[in-house]
C-alpha positions in Angstrom: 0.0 0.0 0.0 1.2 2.9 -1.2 0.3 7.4 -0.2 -2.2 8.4 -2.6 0.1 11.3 -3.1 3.3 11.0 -2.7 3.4 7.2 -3.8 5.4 5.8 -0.8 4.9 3.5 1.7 3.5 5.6 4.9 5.2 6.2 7.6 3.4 2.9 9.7 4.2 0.2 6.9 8.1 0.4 6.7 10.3 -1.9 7.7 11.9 -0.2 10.4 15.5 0.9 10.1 16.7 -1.1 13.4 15.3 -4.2 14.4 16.6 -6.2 17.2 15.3 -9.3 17.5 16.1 -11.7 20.7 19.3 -11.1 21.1 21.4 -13.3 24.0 24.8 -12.8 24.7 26.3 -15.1 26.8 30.3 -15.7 27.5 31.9 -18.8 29.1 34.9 -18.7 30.7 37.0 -21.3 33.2 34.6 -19.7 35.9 31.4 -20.5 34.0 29.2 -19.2 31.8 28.2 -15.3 32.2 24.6 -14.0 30.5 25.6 -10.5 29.0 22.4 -9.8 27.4 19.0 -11.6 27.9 16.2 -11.4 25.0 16.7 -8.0 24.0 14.1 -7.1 21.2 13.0 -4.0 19.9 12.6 -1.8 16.9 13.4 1.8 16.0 12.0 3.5 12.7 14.0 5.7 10.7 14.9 9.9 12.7 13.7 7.7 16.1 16.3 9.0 18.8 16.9 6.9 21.7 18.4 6.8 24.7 20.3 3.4 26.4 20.3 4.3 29.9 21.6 1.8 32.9 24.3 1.0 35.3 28.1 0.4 34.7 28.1 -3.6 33.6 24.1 -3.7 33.0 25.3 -4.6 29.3 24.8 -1.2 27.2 28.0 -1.1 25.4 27.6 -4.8 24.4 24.0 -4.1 23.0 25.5 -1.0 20.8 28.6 -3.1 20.0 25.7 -5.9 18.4 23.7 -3.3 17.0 26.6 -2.2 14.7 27.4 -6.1 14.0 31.0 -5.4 15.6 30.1 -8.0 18.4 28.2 -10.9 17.1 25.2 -12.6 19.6 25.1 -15.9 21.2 21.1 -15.8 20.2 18.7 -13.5 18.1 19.6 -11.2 14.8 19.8 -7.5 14.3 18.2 -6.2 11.3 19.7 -2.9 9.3 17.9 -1.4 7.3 16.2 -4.7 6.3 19.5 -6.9 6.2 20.3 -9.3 8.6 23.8 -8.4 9.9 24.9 -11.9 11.0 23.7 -13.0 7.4 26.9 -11.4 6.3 30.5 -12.2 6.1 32.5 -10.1 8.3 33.8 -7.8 5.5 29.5 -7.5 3.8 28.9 -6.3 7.7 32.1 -3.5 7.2 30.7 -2.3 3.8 27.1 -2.2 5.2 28.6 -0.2 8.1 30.3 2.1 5.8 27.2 3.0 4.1 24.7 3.5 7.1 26.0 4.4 10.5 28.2 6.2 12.0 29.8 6.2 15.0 30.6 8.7 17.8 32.9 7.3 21.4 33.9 8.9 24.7 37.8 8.5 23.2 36.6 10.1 20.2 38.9 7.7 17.9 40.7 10.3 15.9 43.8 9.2 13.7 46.7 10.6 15.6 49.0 10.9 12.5 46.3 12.4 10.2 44.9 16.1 10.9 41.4 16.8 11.7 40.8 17.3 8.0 42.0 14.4 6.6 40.0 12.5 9.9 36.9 13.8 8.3 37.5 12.9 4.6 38.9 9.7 5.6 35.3 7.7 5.2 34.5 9.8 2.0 37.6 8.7 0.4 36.4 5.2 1.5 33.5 5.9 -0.4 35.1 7.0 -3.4 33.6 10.3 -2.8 35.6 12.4 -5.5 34.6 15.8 -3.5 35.9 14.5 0.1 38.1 17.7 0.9 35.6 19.4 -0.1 32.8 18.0 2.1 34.9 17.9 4.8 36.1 21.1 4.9 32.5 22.4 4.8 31.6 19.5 7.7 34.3 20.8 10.0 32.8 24.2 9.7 29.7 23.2 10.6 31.2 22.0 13.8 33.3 25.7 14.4 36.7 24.2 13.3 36.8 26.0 9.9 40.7 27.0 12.0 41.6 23.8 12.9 41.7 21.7 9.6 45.6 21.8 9.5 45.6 20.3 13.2 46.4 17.4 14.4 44.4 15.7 17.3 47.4 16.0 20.1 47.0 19.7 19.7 43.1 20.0 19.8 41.3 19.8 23.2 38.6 17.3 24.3 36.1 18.9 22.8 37.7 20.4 19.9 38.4 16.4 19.3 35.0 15.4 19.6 33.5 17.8 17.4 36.3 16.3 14.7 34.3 12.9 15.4 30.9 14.4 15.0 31.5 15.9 12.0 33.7 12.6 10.7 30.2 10.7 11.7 27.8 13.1 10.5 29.8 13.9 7.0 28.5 10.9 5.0 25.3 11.6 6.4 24.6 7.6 7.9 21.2 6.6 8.3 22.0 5.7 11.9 24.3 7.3 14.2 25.4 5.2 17.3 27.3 7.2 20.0 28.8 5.4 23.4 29.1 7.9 26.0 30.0 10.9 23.9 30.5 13.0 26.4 32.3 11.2 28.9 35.9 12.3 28.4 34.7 15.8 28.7 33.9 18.4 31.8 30.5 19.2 32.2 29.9 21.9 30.2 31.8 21.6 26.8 29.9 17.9 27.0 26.8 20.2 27.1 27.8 22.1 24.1 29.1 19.0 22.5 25.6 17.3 22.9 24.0 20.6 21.8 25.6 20.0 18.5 24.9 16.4 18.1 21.2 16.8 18.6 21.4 19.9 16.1 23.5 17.9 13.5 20.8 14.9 14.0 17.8 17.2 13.4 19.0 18.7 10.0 20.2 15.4 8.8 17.1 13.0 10.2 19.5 10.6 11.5 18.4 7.6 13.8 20.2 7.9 17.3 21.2 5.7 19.5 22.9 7.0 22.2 24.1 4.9 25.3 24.7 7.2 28.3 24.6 7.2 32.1 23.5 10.3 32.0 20.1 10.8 32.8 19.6 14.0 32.2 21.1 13.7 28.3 18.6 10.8 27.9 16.2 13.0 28.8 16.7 14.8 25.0 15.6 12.0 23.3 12.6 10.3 22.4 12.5 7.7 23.9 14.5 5.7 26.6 15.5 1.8 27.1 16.7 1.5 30.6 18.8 -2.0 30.8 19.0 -4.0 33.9 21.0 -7.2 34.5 21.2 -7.5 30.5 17.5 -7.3 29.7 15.1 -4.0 29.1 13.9 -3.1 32.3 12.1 0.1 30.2 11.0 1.4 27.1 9.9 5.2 28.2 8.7 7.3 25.9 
């Protein structure tokens, strides 16, 4: 069924761009075996922003990790976009990756030997993108570092650093954005402005957001909240 007049599917009948579907994660060791993640299932549709909320060890980082098909799950699938990551081949995952998320962490993950420049074209030139100095350029001043191109991270501060990886994640313009503790390298109030900018960035672009925090005030800026407990969703708020 398509809209009368635009001709696409509305907005209820898609797919949506995230699905997780029972997802375990267990890990066995001399000790035993250790359940990570219990069951986890749910679904986000595309410009849905979302908040993973819990304790240190509750299994939030694991769940992103699985989400972007970097960790693989004992049980259970994660859908992107449609395609069943653990369908793929480890490279098929990559490429997929390249395509459709991007990626923000609390050590913002910069290139040490490559300036903030060539940080940002780095997954346009991936791409093949034949205007990547260009797009990056105009990226970086987007994030207020039209000065800094020429720099290399050692010389930028935290936050200077983490705008680099903002605009590195938002310059290919992913259909999912997945952020782990974005802010926690940072004192309290460039994280604030940091956040500022990545909720601004995800507005203009439409981006799906999945942010994990332990913050509970920056999950508070999105739509909606999954709270993990003991490696299963204790809450979906909304």
């Amino acid at each position: 069924m398509t809209d009368a007049t635009s001709g696409t599917q509305p907005e209820a009948l898609r797919p949506p761009i995230i699905a997780v579907e029972h997802v375990f994660k267990s890990v066995t060791d001399a000790t035993g075996t250790l359940d990570i993640l219990r069951d986890i299932d749910f679904s986000l549709a595309g410009g849905e922003t979302v908040a993973i909320v819990g304790a240190s060890g509750s299994g939030k980082s694991t769940l992103l990790s699985i989400i972007a098909g970097l960790d693989v799950p004992t049980r259970g699938t994660v859908r992107l976009a449609g395609q069943d990551l653990f369908a793929l081949d480890e490279d098929a995952r990559a490429a997929l990756r390249a395509r459709q998320v991007g990626f923000v962490f609390q050590s913002f993950q910069l290139l040490g030997h490559l300036t903030a420049l060539e940080n940002v074209m780095l997954p346009l030139e991936i791409a093949g993108r034949r205007d990547a100095r260009q797009a990056a350029a105009a990226m970086l001043d987007r994030v207020g570092l039209a000065e800094r191109l020429g720099h290399y991270p050692r010389v930028l501060s935290g936050g200077e650093q983490q705008r680099v990886a903002l605009a590195r994640a938002f310059v290919v313009h992913p259909a999912v954005l997945l952020a782990d503790e974005p802010t926690g390298s940072l004192d309290f109030a460039t994280g604030e402005k940091v956040m500022q900018l990545m909720f601004e960035l995800n507005r203009e672009q439409g981006t799906t957001l999945v942010l994990v925090t332990h913050d509970r005030a920056i999950a508070a800026q999105c739509e909606r909240r999954l709270t993990v407990e003991a490696g299963r969703i204790a809450a979906d708020d909304r």
